[in-house]
ROLUM-671689 format. One line per 5 residues: number of its first residue (from 1); for each residue x negated, y negated, z negated of N, C-alpha, C. Coordinates in nm, 2 decimals. Layout:
% ROLUM-671689
NUM = X Y Z X Y Z X Y Z ~ ... $
//
This chain:
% ROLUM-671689
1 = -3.15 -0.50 11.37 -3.22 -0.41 11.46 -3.26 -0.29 11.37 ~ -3.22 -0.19 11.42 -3.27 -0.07 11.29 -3.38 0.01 11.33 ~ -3.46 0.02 11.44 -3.61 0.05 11.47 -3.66 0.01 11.43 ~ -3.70 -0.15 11.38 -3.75 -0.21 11.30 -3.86 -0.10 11.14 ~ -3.78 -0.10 11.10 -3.75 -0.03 10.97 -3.92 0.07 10.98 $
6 = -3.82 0.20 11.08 -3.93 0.28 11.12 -4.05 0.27 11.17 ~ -4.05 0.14 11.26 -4.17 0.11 11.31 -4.28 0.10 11.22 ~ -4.21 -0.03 11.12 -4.27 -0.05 11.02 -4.36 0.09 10.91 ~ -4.27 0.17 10.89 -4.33 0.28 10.83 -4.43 0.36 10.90 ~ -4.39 0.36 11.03 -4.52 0.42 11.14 -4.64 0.36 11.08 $
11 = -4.64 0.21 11.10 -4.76 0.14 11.12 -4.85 0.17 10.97 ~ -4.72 0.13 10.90 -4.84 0.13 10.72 -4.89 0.30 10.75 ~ -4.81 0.37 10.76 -4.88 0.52 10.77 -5.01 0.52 10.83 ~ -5.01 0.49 10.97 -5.14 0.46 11.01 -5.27 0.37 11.00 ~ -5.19 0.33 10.86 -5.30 0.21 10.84 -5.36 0.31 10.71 $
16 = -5.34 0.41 10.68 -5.38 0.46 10.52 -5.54 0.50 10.66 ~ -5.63 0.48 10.57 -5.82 0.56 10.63 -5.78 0.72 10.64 ~ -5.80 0.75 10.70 -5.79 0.89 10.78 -5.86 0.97 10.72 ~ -5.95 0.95 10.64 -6.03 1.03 10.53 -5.97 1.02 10.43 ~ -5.89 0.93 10.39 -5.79 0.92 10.24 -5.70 1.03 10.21 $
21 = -5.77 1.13 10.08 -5.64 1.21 10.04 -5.64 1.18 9.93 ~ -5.52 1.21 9.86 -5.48 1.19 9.71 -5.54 1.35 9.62 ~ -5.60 1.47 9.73 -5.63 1.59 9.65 -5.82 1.57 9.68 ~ -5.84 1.48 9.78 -6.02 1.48 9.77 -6.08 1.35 9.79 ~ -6.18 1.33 9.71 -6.25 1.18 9.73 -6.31 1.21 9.88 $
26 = -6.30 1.07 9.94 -6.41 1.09 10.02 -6.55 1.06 10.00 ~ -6.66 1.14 10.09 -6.80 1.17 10.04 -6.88 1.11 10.17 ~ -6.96 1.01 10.10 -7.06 1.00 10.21 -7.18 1.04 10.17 ~ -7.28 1.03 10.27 -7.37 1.08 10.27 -7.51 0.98 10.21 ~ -7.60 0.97 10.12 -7.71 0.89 10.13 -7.84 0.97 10.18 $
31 = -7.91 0.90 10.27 -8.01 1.01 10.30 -8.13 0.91 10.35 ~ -8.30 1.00 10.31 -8.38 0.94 10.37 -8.45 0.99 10.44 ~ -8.46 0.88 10.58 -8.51 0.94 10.73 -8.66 0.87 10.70 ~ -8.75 0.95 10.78 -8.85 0.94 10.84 -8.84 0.81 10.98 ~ -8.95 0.77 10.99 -8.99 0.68 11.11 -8.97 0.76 11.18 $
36 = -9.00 0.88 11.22 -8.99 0.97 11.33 -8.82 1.05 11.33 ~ -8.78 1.04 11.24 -8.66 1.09 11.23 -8.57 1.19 11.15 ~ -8.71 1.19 11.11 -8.72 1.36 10.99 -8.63 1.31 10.86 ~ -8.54 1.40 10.81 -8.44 1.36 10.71 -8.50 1.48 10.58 ~ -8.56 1.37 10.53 -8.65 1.44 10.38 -8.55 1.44 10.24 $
41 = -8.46 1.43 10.25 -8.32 1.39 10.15 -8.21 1.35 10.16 ~ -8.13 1.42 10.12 -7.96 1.34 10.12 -7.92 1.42 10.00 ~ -7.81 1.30 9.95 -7.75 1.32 9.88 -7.58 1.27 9.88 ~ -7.52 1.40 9.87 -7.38 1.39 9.91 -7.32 1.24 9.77 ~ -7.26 1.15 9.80 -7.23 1.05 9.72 -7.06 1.03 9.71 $
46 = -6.96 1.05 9.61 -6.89 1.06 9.66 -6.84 0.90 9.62 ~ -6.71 0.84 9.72 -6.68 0.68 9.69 -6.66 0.68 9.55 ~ -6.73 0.52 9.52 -6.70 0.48 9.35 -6.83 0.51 9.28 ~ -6.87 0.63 9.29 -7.01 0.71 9.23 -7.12 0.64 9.29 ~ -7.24 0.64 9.27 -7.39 0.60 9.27 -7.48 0.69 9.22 $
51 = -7.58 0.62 9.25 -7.68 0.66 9.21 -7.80 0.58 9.22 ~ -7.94 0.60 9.15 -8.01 0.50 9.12 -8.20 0.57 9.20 ~ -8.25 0.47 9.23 -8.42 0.47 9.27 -8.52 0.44 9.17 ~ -8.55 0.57 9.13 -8.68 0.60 9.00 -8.74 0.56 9.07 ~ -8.89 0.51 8.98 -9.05 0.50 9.02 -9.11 0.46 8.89 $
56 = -9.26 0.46 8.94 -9.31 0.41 8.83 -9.37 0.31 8.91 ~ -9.42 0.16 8.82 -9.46 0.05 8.91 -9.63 0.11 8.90 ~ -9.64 0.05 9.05 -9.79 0.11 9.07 -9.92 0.00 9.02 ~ -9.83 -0.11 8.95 -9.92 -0.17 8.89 -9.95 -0.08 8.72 ~ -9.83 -0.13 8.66 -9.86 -0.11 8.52 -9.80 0.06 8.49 $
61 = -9.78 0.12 8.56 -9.72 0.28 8.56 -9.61 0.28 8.48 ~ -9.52 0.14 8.43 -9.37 0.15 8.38 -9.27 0.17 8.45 ~ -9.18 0.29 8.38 -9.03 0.32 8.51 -8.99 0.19 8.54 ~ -8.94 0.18 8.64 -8.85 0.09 8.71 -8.75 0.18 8.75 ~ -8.60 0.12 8.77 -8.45 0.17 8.84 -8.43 0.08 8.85 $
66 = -8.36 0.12 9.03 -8.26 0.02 9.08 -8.14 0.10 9.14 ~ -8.03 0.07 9.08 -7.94 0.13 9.06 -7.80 0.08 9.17 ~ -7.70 0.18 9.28 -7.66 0.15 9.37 -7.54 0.23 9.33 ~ -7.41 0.17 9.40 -7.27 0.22 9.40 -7.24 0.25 9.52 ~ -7.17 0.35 9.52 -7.08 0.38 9.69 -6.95 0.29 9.66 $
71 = -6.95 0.18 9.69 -6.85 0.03 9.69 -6.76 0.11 9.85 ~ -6.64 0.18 9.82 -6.59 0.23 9.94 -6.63 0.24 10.08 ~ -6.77 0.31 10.10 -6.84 0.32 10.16 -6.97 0.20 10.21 ~ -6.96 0.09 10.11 -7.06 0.02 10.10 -7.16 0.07 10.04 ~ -7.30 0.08 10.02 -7.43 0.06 9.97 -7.41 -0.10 9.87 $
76 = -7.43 -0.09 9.76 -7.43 -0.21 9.67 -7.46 -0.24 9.52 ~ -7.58 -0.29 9.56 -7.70 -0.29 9.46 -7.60 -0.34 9.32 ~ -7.61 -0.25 9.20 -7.55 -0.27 9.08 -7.59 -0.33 8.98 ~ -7.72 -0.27 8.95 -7.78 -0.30 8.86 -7.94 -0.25 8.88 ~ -8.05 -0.32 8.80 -8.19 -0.24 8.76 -8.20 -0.30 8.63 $
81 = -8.30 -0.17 8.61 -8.37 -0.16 8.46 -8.54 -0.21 8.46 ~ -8.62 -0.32 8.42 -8.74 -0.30 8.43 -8.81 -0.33 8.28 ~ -8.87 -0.28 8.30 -9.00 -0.29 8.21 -9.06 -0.42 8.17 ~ -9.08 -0.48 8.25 -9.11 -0.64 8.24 -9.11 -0.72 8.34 ~ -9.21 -0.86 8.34 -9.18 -0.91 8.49 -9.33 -0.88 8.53 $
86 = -9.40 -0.75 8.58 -9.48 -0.74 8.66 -9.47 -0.80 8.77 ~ -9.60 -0.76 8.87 -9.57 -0.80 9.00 -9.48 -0.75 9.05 ~ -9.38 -0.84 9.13 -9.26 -0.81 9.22 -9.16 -0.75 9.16 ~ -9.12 -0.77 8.99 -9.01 -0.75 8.93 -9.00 -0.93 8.87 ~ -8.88 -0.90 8.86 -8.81 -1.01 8.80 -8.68 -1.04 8.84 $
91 = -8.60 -1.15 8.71 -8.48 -1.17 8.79 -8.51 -1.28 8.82 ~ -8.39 -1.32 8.94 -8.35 -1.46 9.01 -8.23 -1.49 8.92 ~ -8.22 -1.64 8.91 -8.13 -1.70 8.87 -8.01 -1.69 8.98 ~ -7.85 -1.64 8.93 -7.78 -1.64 9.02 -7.76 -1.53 9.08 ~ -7.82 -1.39 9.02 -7.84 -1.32 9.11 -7.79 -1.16 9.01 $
96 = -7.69 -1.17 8.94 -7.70 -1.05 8.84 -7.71 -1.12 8.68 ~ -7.71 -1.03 8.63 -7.68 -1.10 8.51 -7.78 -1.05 8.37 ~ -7.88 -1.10 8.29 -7.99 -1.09 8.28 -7.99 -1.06 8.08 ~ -8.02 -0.96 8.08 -7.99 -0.93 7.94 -8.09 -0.81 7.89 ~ -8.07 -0.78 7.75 -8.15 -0.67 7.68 -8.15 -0.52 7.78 $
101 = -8.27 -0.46 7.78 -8.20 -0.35 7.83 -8.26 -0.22 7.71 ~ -8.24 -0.09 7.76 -8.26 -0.03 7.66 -8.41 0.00 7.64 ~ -8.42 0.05 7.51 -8.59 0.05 7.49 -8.68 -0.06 7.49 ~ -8.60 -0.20 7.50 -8.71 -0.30 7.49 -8.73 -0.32 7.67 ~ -8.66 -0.29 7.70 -8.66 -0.32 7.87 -8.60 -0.44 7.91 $
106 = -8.58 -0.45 8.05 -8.49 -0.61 8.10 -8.38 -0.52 8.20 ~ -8.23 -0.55 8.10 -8.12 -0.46 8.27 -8.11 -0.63 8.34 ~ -8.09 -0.64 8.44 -8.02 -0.73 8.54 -7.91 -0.62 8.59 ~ -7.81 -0.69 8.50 -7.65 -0.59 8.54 -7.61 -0.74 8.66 ~ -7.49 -0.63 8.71 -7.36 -0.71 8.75 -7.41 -0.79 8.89 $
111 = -7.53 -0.73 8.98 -7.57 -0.78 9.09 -7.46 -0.75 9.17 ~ -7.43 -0.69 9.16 -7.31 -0.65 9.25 -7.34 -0.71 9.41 ~ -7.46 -0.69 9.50 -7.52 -0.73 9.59 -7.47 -0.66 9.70 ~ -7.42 -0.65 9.82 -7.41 -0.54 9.97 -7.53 -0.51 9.98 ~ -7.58 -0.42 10.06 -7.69 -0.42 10.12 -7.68 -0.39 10.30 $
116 = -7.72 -0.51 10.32 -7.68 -0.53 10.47 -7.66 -0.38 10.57 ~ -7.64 -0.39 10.61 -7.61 -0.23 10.73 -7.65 -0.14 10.66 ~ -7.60 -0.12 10.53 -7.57 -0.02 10.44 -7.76 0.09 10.43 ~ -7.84 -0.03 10.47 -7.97 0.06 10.48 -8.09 -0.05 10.45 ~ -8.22 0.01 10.38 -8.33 -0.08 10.37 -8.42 0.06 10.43 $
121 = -8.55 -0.06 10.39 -8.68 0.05 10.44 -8.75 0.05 10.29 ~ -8.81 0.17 10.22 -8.88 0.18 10.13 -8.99 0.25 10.18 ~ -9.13 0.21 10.14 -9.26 0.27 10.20 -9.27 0.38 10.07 ~ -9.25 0.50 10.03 -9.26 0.58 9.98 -9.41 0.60 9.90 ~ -9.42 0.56 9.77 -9.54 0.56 9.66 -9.61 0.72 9.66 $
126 = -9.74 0.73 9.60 -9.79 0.84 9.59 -9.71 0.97 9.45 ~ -9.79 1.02 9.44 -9.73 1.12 9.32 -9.76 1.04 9.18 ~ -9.80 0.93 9.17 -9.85 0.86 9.03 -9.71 0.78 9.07 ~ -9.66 0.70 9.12 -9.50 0.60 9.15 -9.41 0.69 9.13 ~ -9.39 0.83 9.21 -9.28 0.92 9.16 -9.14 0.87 9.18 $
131 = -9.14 0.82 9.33 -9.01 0.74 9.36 -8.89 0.89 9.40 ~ -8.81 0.88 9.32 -8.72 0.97 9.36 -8.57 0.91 9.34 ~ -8.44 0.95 9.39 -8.33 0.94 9.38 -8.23 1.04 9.30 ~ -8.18 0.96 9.20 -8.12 1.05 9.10 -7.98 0.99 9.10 ~ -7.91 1.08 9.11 -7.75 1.07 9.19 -7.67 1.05 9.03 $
136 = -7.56 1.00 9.00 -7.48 0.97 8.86 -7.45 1.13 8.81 ~ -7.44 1.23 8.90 -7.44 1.36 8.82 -7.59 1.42 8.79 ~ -7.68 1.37 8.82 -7.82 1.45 8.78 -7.84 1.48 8.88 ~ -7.79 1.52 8.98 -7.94 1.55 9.12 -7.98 1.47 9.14 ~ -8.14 1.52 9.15 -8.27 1.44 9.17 -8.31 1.51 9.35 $
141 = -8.32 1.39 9.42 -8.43 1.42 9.55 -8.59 1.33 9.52 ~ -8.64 1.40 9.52 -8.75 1.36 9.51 -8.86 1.30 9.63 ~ -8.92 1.19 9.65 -8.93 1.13 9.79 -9.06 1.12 9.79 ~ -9.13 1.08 9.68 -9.30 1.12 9.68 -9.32 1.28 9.73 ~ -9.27 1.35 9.63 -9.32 1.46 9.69 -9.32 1.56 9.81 $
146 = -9.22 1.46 9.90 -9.17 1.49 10.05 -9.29 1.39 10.14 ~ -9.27 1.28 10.09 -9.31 1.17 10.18 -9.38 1.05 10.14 ~ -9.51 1.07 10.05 -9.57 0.97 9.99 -9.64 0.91 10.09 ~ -9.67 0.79 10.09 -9.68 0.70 10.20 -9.65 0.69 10.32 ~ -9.52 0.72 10.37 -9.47 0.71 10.45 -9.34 0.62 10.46 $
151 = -9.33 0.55 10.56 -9.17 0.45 10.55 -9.09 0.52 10.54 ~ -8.97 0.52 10.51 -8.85 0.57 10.47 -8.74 0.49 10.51 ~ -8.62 0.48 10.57 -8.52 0.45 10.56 -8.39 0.54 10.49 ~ -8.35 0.41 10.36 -8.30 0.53 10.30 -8.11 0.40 10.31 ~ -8.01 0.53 10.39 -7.92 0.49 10.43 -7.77 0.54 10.40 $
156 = -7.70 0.50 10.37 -7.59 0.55 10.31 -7.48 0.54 10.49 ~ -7.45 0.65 10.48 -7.35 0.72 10.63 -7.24 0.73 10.60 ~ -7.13 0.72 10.64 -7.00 0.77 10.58 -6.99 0.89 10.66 ~ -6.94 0.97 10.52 -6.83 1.09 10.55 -6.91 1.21 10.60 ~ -6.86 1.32 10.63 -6.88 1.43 10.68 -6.97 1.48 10.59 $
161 = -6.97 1.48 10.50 -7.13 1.51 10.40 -7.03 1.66 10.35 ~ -7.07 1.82 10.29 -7.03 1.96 10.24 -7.06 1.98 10.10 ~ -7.12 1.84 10.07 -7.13 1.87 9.95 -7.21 1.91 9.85 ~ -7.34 1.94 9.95 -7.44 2.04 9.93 -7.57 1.91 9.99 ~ -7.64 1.96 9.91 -7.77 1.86 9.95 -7.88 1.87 10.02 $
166 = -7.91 1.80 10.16 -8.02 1.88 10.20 -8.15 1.79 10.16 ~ -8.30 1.85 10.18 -8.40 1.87 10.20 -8.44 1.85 10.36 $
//
């Protein structure tokens, strides 16, 4: 049968993601919405790249990061850095992989976690927490100073993102 052949080449063609070029990554979007709807941040993320969630803990005022990959359009918690095991830091056994971090810190690398529907909720700290999002190239969105005490959903979207960062 010699359609065969071609068929076959149709099909894998249309199987490549429609966003896939060999001259541009594709870019999603991470952004954080307001309860009401309001989009106080994004950051264009392109697949492969990450980026990580500053704060300071509002107990003992030491940085905390928790650090996330665009896993081909997944959201997927990578790694964090803490300070110690304050309240509500720590590792789980099983869960990442638990070692020196720099400065006398704790990394839990290699969590390599999903994060369910590519979205959580973070209740946004005052200007002393200083929760902000700092992308693997250096842009920083800053989320206290938009939205301190306020819920937040902060959500990773595919695609259509210019590249440019909104506010």
């Amino acid at each position: 049968m010699v359609a065969a052949p071609a068929v076959l080449m149709v099909a894998a063609l249309l199987a490549v993601h429609p966003d896939a070029s060999a001259d541009e990554p594709v870019v999603d979007r991470l952004e954080a919405v307001t309860a009401d709807g309001r989009r106080v941040a994004t950051l264009a993320v392109p697949r492969g790249s990450g980026w990580c969630l500053h704060w300071n803990h509002s107990v003992t005022g030491d940085p905390v990061v928790d650090c996330y990959v665009n896993d081909g359009g997944r959201m997927t918690l990578s790694h964090a850095i803490q300070p110690d095991f304050a309240a509500g830091l720590g590792h789980f056994p099983g869960r990442g992989v638990f070692r020196a971090g720099p400065g006398g810190t704790y990394l839990i690398d290699a969590i390599d976690e999903p994060v369910p529907g590519n979205a959580y909720v973070l209740r946004v700290g005052s200007a002393a927490v200083d929760h902000r999002l700092v992308a693997d190239d250096g842009r920083i969105a800053p989320l206290s100073a938009v939205a301190a005490g306020q819920r937040v959903v902060l959500r990773l979207r595919p695609g259509g993102a210019t590249g440019e960062d909104q506010r």
